[in-house]
BALUM-288309 format. One record per atom (N, C-alpha, C): residue number from 1; atom name; x, y negated, z negated. Coordinates in pm, whole numbers, plus 50000, padded with zeros to 5 digits. Atoms other than C-alpha are relative to their C-alpha. Example, Ala and Ser with C-alpha at 12.3 -4.5 7.8 and 13.67 -1.06 7.14 Angstrom:
2
<1,'N',<50089,50119,50000>>
<1,'CA',<51230,50450,49220>>
<1,'C',<50090,49880,50000>>
<2,'N',<49918,50119,50006>>
<2,'CA',<51367,50106,49286>>
<2,'C',<49923,49891,49927>>
//
This chain:
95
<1,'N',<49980,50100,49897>>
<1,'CA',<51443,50510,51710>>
<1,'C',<49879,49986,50091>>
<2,'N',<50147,50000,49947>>
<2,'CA',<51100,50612,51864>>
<2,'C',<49903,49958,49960>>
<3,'N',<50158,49992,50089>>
<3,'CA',<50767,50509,51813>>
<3,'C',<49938,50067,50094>>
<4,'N',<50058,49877,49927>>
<4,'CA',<50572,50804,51883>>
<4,'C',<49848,49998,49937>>
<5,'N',<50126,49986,50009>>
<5,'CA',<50211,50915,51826>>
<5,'C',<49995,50060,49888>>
<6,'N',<49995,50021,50186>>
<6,'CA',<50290,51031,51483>>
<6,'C',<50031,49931,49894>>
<7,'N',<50024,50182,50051>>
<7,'CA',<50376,50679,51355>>
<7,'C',<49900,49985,50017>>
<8,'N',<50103,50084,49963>>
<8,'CA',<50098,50552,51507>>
<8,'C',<49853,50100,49854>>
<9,'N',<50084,49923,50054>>
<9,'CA',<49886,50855,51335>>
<9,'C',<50022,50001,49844>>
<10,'N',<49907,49984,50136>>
<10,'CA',<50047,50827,50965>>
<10,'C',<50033,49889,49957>>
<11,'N',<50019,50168,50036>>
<11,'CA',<50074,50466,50923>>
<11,'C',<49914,49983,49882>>
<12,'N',<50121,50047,50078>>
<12,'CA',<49735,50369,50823>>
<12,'C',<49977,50088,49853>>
<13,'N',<50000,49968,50173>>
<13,'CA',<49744,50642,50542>>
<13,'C',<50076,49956,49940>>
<14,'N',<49874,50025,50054>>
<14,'CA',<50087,50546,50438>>
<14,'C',<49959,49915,49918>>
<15,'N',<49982,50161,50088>>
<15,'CA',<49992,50194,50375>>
<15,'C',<49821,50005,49891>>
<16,'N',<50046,49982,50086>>
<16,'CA',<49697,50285,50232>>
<16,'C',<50028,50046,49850>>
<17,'N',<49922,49956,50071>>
<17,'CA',<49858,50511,49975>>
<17,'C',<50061,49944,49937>>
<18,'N',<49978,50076,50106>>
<18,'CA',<50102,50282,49882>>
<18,'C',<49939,49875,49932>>
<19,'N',<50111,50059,50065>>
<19,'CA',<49846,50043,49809>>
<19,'C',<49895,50056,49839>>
<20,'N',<50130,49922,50077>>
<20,'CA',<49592,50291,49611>>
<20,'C',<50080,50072,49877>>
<21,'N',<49883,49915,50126>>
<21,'CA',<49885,50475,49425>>
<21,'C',<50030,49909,49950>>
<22,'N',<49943,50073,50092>>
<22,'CA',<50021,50159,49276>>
<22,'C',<49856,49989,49911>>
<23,'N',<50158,50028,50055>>
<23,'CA',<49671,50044,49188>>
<23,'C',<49960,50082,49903>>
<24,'N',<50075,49886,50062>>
<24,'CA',<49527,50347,49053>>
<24,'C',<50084,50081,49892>>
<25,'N',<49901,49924,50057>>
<25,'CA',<49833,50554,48934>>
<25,'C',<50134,49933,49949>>
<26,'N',<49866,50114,50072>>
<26,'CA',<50120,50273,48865>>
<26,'C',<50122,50104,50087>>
<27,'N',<49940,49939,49956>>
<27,'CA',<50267,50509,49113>>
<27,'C',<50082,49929,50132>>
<28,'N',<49948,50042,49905>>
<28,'CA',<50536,50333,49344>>
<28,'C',<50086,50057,50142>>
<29,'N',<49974,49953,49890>>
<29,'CA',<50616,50479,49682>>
<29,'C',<50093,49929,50057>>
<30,'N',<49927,50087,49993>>
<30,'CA',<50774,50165,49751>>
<30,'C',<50149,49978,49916>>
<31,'N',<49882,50014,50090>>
<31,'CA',<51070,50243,49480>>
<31,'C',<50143,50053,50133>>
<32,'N',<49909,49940,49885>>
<32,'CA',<51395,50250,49763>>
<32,'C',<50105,50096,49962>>
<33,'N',<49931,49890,50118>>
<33,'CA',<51599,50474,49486>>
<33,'C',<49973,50134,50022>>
<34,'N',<50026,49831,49987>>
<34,'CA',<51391,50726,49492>>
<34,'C',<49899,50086,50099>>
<35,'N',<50041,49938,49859>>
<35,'CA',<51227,50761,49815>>
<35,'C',<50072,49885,50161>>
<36,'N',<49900,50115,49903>>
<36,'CA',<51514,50592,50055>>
<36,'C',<49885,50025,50126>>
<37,'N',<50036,50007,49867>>
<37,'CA',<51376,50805,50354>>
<37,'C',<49882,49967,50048>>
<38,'N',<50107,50020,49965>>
<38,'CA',<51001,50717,50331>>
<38,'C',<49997,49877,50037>>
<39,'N',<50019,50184,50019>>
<39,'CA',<51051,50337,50266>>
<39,'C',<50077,49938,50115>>
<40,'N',<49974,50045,49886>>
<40,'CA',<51319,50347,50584>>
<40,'C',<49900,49998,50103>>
<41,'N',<50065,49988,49935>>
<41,'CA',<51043,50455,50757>>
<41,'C',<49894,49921,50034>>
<42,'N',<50037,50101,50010>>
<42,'CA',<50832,50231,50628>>
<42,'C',<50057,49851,50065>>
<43,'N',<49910,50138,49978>>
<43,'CA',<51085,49908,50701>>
<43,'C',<49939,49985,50172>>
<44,'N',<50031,49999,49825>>
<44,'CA',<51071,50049,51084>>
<44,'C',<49879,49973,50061>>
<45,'N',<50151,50061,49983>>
<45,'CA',<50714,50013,51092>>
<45,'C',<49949,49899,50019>>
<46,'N',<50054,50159,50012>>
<46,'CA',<50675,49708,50963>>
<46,'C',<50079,49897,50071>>
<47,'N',<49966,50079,49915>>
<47,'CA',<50938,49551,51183>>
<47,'C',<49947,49979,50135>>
<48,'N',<50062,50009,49884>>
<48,'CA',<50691,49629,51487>>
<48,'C',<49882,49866,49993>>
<49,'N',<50122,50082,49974>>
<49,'CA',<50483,49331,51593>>
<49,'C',<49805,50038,49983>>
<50,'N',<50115,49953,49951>>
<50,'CA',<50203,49535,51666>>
<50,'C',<49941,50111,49826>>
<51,'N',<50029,49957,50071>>
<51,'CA',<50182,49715,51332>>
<51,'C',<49959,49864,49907>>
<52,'N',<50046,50075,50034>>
<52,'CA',<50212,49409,51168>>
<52,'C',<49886,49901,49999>>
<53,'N',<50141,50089,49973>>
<53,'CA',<49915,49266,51325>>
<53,'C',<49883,50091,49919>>
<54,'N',<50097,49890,50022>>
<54,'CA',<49692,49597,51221>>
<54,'C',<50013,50002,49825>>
<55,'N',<49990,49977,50111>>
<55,'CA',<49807,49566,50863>>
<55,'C',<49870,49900,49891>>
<56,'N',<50055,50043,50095>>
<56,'CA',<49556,49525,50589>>
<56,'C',<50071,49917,49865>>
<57,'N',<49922,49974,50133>>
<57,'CA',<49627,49429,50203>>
<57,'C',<49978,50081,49906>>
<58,'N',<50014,49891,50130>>
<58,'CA',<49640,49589,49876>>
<58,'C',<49836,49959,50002>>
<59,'N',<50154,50038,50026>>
<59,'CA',<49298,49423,49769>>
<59,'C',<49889,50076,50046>>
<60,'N',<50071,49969,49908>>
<60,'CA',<49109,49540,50066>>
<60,'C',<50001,50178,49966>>
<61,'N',<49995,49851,50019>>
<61,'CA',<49240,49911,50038>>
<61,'C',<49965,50024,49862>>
<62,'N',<50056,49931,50149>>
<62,'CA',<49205,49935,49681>>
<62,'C',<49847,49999,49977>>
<63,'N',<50173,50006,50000>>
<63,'CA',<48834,49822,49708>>
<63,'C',<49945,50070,50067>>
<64,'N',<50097,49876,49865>>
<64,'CA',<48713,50055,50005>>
<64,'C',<50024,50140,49948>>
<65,'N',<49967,49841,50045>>
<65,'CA',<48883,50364,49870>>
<65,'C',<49869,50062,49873>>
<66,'N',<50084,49893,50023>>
<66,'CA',<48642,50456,49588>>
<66,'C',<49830,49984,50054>>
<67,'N',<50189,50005,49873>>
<67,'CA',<48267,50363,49798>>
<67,'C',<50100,50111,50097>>
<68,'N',<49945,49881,49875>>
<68,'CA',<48494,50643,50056>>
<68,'C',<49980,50101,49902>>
<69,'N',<49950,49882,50064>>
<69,'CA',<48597,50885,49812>>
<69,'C',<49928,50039,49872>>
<70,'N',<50047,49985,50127>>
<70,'CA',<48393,50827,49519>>
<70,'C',<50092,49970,49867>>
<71,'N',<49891,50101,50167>>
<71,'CA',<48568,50699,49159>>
<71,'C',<50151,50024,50010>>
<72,'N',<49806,49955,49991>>
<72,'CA',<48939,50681,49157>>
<72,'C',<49999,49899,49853>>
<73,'N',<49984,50048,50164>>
<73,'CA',<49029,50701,48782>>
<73,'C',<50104,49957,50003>>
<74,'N',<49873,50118,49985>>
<74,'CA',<49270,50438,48683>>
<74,'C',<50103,50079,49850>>
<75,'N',<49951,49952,50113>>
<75,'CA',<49578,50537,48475>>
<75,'C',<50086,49903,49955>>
<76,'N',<49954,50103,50055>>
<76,'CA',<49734,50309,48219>>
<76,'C',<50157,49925,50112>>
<77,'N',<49868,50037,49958>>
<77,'CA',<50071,50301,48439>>
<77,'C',<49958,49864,50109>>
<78,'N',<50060,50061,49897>>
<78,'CA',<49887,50093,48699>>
<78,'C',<49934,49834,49974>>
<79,'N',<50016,50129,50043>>
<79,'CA',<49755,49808,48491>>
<79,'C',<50073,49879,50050>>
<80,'N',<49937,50115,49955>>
<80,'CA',<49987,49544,48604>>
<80,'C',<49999,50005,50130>>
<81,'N',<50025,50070,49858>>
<81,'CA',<49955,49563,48997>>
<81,'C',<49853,49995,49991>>
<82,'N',<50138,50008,49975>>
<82,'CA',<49585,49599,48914>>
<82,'C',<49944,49884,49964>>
<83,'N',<50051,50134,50036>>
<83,'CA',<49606,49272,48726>>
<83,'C',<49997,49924,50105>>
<84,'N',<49952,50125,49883>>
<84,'CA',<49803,49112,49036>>
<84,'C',<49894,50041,50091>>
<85,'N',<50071,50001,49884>>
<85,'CA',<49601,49259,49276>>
<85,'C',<49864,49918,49985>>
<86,'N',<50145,50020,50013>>
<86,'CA',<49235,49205,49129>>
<86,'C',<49980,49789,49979>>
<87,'N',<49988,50179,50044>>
<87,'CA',<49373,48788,49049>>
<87,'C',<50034,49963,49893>>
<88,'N',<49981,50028,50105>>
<88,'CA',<49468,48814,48714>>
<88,'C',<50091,49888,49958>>
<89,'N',<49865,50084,50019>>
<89,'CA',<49809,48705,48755>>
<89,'C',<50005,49877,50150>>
<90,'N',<50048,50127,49867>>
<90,'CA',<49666,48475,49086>>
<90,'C',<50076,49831,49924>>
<91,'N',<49964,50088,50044>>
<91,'CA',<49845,48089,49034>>
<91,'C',<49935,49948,50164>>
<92,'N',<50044,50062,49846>>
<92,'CA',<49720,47830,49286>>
<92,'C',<50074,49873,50048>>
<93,'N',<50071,49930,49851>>
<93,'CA',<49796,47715,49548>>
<93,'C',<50073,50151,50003>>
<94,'N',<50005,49893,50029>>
<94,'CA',<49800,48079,49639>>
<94,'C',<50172,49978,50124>>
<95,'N',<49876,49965,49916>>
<95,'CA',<50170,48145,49860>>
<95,'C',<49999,50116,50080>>
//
């Protein structure tokens, strides 16, 4: 019911993460099945005005992460948000 200074601190990886894990690993964080309590946590987040303004996208995070970290090896599971993300599956006008 709080937003405290460990939201605020844990965010920005979060959404990184689930960004870089789909991308990279086909790994969804975002599945509400099988991580209810992260993704409530998530929801609460993103219903704040103020987070929502600070929020990046996938694109952006997936591109900065390896110039930070150096190579982030891609594993077959990941192929399809890597298509959507990179434009593969892009249709225009964009929505």
């Amino acid at each position: 019911d709080r937003f405290s200074l460990i939201d605020i601190m844990f965010m920005p990886y979060f959404e990184r993460a689930v960004a870089s894990l789909a991308y990279f690993k086909g790994f969804n964080i975002r599945d509400r099945e099988a991580y209810p309590a992260i993704n409530a946590w998530l929801d609460a987040m993103d219903s704040r005005p103020s987070v929502r303004a600070s929020k990046s996208d996938y694109y952006s995070h997936c591109k900065d992460l390896p110039p930070q970290i150096g190579y982030c090896s891609s594993e077959s599971d990941g192929s399809q948000i890597r298509n959507e993300v990179d434009g593969g599956a892009w249709g225009f006008p964009l929505k």
